[in-house]
mmCIF file of the C-alpha atoms, coordinates in Angstrom:
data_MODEL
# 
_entry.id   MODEL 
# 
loop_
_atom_site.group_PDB 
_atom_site.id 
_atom_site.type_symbol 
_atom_site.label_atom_id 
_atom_site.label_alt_id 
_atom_site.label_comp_id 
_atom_site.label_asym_id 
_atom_site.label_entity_id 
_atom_site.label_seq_id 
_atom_site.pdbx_PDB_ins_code 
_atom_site.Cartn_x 
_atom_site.Cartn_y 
_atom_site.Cartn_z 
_atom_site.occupancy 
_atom_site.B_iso_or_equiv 
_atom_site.pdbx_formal_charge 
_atom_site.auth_seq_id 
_atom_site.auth_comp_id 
_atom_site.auth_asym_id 
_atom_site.auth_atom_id 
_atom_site.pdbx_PDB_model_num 
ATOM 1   C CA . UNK A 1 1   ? 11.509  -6.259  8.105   1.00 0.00 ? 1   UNK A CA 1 
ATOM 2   C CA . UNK A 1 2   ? 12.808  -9.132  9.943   1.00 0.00 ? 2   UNK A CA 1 
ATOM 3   C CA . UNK A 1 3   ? 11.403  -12.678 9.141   1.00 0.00 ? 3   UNK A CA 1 
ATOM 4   C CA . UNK A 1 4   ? 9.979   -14.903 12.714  1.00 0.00 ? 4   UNK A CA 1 
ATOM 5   C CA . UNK A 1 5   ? 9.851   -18.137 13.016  1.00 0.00 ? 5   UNK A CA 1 
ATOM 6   C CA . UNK A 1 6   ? 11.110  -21.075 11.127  1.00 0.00 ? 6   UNK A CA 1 
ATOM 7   C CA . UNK A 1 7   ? 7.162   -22.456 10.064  1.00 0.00 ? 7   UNK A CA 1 
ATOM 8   C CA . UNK A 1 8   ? 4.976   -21.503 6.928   1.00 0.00 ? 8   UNK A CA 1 
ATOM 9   C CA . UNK A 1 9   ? 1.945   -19.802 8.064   1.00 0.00 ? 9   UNK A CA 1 
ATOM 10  C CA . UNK A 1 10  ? -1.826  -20.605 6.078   1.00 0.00 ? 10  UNK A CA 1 
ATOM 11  C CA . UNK A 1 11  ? -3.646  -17.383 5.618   1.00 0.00 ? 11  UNK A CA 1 
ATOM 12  C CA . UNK A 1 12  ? -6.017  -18.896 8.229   1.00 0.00 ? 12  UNK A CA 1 
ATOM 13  C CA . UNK A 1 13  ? -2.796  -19.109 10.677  1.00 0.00 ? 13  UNK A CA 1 
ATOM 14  C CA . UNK A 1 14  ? -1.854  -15.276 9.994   1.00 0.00 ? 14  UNK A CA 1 
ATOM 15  C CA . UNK A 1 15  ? -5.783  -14.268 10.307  1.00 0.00 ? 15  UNK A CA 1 
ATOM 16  C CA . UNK A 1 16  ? -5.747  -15.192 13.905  1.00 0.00 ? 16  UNK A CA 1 
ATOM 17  C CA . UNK A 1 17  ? -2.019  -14.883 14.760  1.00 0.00 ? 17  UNK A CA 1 
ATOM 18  C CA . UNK A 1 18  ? -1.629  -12.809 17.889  1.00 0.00 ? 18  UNK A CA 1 
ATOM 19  C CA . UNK A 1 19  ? 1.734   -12.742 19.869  1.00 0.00 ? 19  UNK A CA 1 
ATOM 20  C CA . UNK A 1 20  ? 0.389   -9.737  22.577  1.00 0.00 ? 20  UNK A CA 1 
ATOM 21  C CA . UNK A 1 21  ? 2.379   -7.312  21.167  1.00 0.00 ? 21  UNK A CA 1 
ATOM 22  C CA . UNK A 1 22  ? 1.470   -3.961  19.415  1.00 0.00 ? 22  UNK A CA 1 
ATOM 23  C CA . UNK A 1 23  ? 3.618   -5.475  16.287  1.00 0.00 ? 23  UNK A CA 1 
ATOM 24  C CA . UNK A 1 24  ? 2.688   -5.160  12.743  1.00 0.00 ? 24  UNK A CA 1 
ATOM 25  C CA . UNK A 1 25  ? 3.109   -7.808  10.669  1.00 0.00 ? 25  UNK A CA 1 
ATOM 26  C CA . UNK A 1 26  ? 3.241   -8.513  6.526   1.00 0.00 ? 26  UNK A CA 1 
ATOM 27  C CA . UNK A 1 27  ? 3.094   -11.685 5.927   1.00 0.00 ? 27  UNK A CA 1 
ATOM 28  C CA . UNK A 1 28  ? 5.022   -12.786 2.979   1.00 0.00 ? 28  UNK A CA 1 
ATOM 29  C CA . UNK A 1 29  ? 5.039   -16.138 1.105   1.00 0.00 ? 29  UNK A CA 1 
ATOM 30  C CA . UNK A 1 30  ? 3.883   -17.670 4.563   1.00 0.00 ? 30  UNK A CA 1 
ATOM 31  C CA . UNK A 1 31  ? 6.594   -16.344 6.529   1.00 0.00 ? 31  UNK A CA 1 
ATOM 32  C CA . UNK A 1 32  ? 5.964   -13.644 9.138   1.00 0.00 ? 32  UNK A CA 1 
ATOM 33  C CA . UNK A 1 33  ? 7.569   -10.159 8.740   1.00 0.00 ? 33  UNK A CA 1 
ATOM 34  C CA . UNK A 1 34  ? 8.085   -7.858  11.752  1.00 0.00 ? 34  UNK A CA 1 
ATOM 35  C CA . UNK A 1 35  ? 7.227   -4.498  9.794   1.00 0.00 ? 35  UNK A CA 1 
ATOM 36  C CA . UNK A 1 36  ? 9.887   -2.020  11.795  1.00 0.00 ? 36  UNK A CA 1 
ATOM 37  C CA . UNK A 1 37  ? 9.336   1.316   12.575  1.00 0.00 ? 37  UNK A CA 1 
ATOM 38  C CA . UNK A 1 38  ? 9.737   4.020   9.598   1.00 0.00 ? 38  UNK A CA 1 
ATOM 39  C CA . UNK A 1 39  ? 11.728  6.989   9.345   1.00 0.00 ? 39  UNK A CA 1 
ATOM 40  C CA . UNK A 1 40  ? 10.239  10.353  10.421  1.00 0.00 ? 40  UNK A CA 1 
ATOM 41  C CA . UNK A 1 41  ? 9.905   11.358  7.056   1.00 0.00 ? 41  UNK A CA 1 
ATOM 42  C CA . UNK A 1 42  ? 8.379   8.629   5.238   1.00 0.00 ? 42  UNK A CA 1 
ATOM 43  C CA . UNK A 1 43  ? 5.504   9.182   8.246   1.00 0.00 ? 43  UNK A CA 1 
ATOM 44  C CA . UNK A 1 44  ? 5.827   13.005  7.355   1.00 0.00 ? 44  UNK A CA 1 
ATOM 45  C CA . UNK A 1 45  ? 5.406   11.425  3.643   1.00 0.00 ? 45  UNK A CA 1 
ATOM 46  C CA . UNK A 1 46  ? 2.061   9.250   4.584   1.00 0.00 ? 46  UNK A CA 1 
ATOM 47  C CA . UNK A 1 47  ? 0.582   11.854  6.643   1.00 0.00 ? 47  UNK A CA 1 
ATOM 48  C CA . UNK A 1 48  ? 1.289   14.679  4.476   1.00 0.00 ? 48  UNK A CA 1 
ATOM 49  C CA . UNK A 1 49  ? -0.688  12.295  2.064   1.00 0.00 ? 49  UNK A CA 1 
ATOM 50  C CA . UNK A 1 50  ? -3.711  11.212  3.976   1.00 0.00 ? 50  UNK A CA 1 
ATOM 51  C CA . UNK A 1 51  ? -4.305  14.766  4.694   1.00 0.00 ? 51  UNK A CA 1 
ATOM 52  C CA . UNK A 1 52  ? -4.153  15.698  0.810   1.00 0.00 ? 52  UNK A CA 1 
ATOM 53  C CA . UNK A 1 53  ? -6.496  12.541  0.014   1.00 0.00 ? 53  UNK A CA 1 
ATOM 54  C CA . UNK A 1 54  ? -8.884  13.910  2.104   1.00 0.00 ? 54  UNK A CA 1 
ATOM 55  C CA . UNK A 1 55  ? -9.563  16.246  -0.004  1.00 0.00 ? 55  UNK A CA 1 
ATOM 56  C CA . UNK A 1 56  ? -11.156 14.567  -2.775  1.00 0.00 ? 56  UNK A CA 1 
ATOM 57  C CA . UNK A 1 57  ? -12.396 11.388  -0.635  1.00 0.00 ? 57  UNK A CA 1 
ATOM 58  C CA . UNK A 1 58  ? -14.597 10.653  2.214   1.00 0.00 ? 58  UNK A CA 1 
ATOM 59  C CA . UNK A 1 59  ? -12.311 10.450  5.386   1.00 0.00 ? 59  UNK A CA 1 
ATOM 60  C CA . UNK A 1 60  ? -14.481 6.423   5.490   1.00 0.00 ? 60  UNK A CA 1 
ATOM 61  C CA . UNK A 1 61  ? -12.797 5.529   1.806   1.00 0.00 ? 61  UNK A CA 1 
ATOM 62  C CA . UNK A 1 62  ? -9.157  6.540   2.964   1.00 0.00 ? 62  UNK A CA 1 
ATOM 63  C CA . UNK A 1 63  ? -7.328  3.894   5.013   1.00 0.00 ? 63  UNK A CA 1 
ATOM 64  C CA . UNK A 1 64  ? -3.488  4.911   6.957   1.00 0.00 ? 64  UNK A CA 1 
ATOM 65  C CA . UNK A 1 65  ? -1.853  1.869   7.792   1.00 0.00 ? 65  UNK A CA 1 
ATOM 66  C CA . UNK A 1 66  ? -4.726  0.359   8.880   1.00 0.00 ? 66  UNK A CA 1 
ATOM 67  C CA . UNK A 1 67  ? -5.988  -1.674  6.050   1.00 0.00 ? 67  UNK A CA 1 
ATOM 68  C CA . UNK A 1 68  ? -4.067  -5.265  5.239   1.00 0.00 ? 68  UNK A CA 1 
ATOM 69  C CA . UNK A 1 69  ? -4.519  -6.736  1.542   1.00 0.00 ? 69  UNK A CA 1 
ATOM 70  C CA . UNK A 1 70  ? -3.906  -10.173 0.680   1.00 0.00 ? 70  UNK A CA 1 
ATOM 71  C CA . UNK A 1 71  ? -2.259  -10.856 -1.891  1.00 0.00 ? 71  UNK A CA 1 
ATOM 72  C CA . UNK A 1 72  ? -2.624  -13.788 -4.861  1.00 0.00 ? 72  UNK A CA 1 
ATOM 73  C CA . UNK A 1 73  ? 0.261   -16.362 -5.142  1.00 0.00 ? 73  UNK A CA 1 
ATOM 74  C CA . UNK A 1 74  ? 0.907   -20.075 -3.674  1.00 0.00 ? 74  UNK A CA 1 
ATOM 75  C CA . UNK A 1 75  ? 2.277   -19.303 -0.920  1.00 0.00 ? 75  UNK A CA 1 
ATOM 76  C CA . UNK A 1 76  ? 0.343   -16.727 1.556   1.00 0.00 ? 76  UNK A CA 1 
ATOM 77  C CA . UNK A 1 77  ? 0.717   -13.308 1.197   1.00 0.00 ? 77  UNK A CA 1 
ATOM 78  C CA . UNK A 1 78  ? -0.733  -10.405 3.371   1.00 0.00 ? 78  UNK A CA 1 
ATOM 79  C CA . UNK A 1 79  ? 0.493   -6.228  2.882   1.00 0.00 ? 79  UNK A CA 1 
ATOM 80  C CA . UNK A 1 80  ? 0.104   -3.699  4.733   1.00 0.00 ? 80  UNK A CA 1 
ATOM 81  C CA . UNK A 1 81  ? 0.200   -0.877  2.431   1.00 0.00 ? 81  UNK A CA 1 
ATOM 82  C CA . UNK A 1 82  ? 0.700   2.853   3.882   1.00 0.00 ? 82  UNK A CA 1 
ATOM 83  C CA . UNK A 1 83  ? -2.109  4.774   2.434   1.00 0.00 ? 83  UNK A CA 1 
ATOM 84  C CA . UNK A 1 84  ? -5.642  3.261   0.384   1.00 0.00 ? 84  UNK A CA 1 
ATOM 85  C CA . UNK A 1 85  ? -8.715  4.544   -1.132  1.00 0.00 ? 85  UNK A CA 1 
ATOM 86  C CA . UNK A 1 86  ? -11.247 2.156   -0.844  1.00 0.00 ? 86  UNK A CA 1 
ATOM 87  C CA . UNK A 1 87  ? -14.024 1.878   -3.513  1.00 0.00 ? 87  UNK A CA 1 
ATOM 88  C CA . UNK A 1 88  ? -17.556 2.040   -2.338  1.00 0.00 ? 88  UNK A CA 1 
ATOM 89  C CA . UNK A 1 89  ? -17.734 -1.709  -3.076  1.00 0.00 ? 89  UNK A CA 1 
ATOM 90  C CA . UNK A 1 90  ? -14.481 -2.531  -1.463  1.00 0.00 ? 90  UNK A CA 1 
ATOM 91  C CA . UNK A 1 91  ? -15.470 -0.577  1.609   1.00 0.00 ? 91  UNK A CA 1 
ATOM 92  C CA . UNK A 1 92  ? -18.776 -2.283  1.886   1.00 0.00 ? 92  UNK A CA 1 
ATOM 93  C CA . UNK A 1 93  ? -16.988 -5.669  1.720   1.00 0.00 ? 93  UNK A CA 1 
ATOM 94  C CA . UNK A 1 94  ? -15.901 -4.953  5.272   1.00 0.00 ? 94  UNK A CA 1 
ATOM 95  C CA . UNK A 1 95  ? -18.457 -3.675  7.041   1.00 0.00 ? 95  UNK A CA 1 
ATOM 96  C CA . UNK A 1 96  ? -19.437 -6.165  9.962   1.00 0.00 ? 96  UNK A CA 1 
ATOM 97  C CA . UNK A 1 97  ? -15.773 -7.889  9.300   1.00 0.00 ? 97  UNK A CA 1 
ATOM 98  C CA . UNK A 1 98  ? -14.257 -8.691  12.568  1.00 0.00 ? 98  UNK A CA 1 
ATOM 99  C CA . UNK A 1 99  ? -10.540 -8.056  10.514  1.00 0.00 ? 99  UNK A CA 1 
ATOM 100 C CA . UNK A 1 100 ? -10.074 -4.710  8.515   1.00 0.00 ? 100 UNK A CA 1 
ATOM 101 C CA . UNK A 1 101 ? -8.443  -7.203  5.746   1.00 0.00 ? 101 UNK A CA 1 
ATOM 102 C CA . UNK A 1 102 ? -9.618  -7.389  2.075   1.00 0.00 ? 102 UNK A CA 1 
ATOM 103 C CA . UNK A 1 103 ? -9.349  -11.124 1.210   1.00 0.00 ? 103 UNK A CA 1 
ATOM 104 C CA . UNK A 1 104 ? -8.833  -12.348 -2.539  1.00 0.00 ? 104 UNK A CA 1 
ATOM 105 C CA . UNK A 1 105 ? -12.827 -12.695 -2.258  1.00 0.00 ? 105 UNK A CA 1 
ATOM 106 C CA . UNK A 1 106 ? -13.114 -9.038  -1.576  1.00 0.00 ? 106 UNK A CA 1 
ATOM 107 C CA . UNK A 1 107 ? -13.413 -6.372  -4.432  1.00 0.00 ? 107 UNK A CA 1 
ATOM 108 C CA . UNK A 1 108 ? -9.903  -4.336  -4.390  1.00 0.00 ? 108 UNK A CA 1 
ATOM 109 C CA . UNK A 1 109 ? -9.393  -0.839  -3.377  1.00 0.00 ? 109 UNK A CA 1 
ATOM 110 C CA . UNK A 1 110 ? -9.075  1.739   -5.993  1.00 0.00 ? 110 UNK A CA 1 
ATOM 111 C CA . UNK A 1 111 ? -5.581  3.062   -4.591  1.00 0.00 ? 111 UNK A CA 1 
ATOM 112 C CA . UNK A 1 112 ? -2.518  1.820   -2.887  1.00 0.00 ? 112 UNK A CA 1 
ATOM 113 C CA . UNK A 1 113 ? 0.235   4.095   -1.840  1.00 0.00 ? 113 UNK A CA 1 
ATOM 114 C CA . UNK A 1 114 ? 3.388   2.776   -0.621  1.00 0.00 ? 114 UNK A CA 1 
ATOM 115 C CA . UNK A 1 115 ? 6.505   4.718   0.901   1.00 0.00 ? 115 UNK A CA 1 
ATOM 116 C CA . UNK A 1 116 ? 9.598   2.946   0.418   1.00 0.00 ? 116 UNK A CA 1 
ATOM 117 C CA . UNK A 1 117 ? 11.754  2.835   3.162   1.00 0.00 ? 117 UNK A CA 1 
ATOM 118 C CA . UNK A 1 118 ? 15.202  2.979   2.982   1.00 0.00 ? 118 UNK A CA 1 
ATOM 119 C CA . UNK A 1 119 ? 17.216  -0.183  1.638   1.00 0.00 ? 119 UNK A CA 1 
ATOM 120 C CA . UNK A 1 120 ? 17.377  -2.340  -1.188  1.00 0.00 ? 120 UNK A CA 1 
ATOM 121 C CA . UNK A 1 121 ? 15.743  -5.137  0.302   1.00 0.00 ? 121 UNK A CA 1 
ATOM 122 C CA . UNK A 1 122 ? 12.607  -2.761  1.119   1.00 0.00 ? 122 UNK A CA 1 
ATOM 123 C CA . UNK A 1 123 ? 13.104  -0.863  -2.752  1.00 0.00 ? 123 UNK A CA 1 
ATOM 124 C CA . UNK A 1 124 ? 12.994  -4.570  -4.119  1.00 0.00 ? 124 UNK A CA 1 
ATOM 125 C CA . UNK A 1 125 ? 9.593   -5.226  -2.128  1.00 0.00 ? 125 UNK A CA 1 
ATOM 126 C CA . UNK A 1 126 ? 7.993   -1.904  -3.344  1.00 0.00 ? 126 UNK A CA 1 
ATOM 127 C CA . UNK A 1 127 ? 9.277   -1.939  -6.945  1.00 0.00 ? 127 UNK A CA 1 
ATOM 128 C CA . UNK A 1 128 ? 8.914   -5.212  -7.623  1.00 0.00 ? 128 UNK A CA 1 
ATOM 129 C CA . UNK A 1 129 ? 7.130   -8.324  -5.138  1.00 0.00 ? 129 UNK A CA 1 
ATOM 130 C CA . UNK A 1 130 ? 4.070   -5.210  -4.088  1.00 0.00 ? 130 UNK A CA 1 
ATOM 131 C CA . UNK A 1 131 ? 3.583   -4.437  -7.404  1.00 0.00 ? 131 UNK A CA 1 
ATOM 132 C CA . UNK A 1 132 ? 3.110   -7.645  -8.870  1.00 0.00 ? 132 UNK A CA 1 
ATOM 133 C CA . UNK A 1 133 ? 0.738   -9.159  -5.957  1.00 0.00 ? 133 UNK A CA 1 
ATOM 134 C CA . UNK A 1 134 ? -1.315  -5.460  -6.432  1.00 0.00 ? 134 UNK A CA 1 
ATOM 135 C CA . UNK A 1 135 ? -1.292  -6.182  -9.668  1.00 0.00 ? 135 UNK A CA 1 
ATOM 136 C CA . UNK A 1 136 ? -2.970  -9.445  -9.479  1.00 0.00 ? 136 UNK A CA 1 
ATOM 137 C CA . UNK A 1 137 ? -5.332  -8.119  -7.023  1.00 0.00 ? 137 UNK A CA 1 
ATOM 138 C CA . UNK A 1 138 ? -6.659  -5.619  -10.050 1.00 0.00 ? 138 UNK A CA 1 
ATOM 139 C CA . UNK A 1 139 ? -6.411  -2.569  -7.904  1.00 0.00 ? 139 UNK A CA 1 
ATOM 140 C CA . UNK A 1 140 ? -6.641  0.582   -10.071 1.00 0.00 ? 140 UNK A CA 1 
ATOM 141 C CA . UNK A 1 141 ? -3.492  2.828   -9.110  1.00 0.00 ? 141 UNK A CA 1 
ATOM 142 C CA . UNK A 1 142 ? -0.452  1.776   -6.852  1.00 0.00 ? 142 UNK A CA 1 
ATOM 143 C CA . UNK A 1 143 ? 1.958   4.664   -6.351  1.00 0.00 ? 143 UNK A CA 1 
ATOM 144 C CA . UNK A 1 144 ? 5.318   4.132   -5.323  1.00 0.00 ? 144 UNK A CA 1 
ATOM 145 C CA . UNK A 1 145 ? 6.521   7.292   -3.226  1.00 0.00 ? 145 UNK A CA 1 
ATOM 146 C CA . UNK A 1 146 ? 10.049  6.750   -3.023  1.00 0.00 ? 146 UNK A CA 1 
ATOM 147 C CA . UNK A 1 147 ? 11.907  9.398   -0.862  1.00 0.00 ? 147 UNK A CA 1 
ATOM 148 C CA . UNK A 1 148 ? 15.346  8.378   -1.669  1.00 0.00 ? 148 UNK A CA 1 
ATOM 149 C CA . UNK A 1 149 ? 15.136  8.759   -5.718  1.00 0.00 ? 149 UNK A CA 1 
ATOM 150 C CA . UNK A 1 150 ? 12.716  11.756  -5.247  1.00 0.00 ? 150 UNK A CA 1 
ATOM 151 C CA . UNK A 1 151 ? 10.502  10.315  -7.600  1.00 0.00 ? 151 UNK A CA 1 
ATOM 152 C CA . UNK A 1 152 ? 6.594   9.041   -7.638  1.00 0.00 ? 152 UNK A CA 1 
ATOM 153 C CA . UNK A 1 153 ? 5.721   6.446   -9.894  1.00 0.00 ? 153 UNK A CA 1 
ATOM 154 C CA . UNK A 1 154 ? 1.912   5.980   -10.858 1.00 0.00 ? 154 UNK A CA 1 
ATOM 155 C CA . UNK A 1 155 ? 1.273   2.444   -11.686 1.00 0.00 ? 155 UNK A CA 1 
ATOM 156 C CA . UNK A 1 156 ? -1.880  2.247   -13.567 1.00 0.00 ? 156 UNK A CA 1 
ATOM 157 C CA . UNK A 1 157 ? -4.091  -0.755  -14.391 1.00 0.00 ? 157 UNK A CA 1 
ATOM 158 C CA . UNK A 1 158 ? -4.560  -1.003  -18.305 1.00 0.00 ? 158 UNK A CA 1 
ATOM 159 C CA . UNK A 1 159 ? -5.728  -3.652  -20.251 1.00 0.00 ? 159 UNK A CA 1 
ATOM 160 C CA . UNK A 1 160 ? -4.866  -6.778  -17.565 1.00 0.00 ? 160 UNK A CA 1 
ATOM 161 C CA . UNK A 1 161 ? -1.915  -4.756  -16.827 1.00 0.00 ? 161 UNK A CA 1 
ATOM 162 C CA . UNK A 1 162 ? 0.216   -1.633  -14.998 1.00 0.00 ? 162 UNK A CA 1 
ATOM 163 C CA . UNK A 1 163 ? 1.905   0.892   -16.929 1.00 0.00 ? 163 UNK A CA 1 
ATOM 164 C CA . UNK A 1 164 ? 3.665   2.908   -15.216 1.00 0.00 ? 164 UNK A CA 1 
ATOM 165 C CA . UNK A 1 165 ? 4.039   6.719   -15.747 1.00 0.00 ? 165 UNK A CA 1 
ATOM 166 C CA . UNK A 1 166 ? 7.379   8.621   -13.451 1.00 0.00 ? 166 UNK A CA 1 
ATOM 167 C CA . UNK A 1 167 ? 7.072   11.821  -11.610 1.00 0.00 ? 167 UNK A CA 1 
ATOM 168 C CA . UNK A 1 168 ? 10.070  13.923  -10.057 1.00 0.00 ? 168 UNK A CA 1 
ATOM 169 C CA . UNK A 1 169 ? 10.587  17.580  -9.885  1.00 0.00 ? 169 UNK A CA 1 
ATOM 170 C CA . UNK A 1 170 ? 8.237   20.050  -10.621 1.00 0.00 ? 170 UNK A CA 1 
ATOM 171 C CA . UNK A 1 171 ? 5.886   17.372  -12.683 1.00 0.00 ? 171 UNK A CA 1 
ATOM 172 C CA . UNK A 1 172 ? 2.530   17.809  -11.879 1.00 0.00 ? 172 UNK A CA 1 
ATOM 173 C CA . UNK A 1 173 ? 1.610   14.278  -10.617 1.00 0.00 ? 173 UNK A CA 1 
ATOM 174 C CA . UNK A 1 174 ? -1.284  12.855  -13.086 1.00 0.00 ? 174 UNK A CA 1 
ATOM 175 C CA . UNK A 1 175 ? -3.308  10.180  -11.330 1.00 0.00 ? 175 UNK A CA 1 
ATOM 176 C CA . UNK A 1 176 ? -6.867  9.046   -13.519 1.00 0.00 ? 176 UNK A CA 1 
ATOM 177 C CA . UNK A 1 177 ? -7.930  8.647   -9.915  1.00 0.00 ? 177 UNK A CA 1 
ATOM 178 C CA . UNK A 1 178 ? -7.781  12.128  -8.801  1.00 0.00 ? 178 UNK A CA 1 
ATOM 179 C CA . UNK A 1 179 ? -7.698  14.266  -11.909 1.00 0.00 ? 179 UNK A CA 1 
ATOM 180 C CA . UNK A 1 180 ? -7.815  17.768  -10.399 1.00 0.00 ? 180 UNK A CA 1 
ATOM 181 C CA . UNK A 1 181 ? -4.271  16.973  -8.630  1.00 0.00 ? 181 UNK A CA 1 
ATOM 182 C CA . UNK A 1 182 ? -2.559  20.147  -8.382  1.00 0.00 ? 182 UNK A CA 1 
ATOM 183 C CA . UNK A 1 183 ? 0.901   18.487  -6.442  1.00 0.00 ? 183 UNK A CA 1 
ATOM 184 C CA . UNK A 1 184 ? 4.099   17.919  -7.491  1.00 0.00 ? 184 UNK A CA 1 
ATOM 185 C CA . UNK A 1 185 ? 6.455   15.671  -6.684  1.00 0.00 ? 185 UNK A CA 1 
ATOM 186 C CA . UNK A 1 186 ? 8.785   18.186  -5.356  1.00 0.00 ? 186 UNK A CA 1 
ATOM 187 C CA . UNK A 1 187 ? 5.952   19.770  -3.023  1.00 0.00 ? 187 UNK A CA 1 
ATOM 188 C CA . UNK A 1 188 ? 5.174   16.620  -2.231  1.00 0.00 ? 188 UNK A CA 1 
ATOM 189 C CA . UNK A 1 189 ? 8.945   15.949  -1.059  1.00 0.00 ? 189 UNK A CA 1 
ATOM 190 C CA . UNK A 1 190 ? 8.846   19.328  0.669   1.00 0.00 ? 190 UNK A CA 1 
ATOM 191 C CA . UNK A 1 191 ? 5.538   18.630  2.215   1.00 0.00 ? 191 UNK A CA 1 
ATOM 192 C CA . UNK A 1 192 ? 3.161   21.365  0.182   1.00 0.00 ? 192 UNK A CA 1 
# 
């Protein structure tokens, strides 16, 4: 991600924030973050994905890359996570929304699923800065698919908190979300 711009953006800046490009943007402690293109196969990754979530969620509670979540802190914080499964509730917050953005006065999603792209910088931001701001947001499950390692970890909210709970190899991976789960983290890896 590359930073723009020397200013601090307000949430109400980034809300209407339009440069006429097809850009994504994060915006992260009020600073604006060109989101680059990913790798072919972390979009392999989120695709393979969406098309498994499918099958255990309406196609209207699953969100690909379309669904920005701000995030709690001082500063103003917006993500836009790869994969989400909305709640009824959270889902309903949007309708007639002229931005597909849950705001802090939105109920959360249920899920969050982010890839991690390669780097430290981007491991850092997945591991660490997304996890905490998810965290504060009180969604349910925020999975960190990380290619590189091989590995899926299930963050889960528990008492006020996440514990987390690795998957690699031919572990089954156990989400409270979606208990009938029958993929691996391997054939998730190898795409089925």
């Amino acid at each position: 991600m590359t930073a723009l711009g020397s200013g601090i953006l307000t949430a109400a800046d980034y809300l209407v924030y339009d440069d006429g490009t097809d850009t994504r943007y994060e915006l992260e402690d009020g600073v604006l973050m060109a989101m680059p293109p990913e790798s072919t196969e972390n979009c392999d990754i989120a695709h393979y994905l969406f098309a498994q979530l499918l099958r255990f969620f309406p196609v209207a509670l699953v969100a690909y890359k379309d669904l920005e979540i701000e995030g709690a802190g001082r500063r103003a914080k917006y993500r836009l996570p790869d994969l989400a499964v909305h709640t009824a509730v959270s889902k309903a917050a949007l309708l007639g929304q002229a931005r597909n953005t849950l705001t802090r006065d939105m109920p959360p999603s249920a899920l969050v699923i982010e890839v991690v792209s390669p780097g430290e910088i981007n491991r850092s931001r997945d591991y660490r800065h997304k996890r905490t701001e998810y965290a504060a947001r009180g969604i349910a499950e925020y999975w960190i698919v990380d290619p590189e390692l091989r590995q899926i970890t299930i963050c889960q909210w528990v008492d006020g908190q996440y514990e987390d709970r690795v998957f690699g190899g031919d572990q089954r991976v156990e989400s409270p979300l979606i208990p009938t789960w029958l993929l691996t983290a391997k054939g998730i890896f190898a795409l089925g």
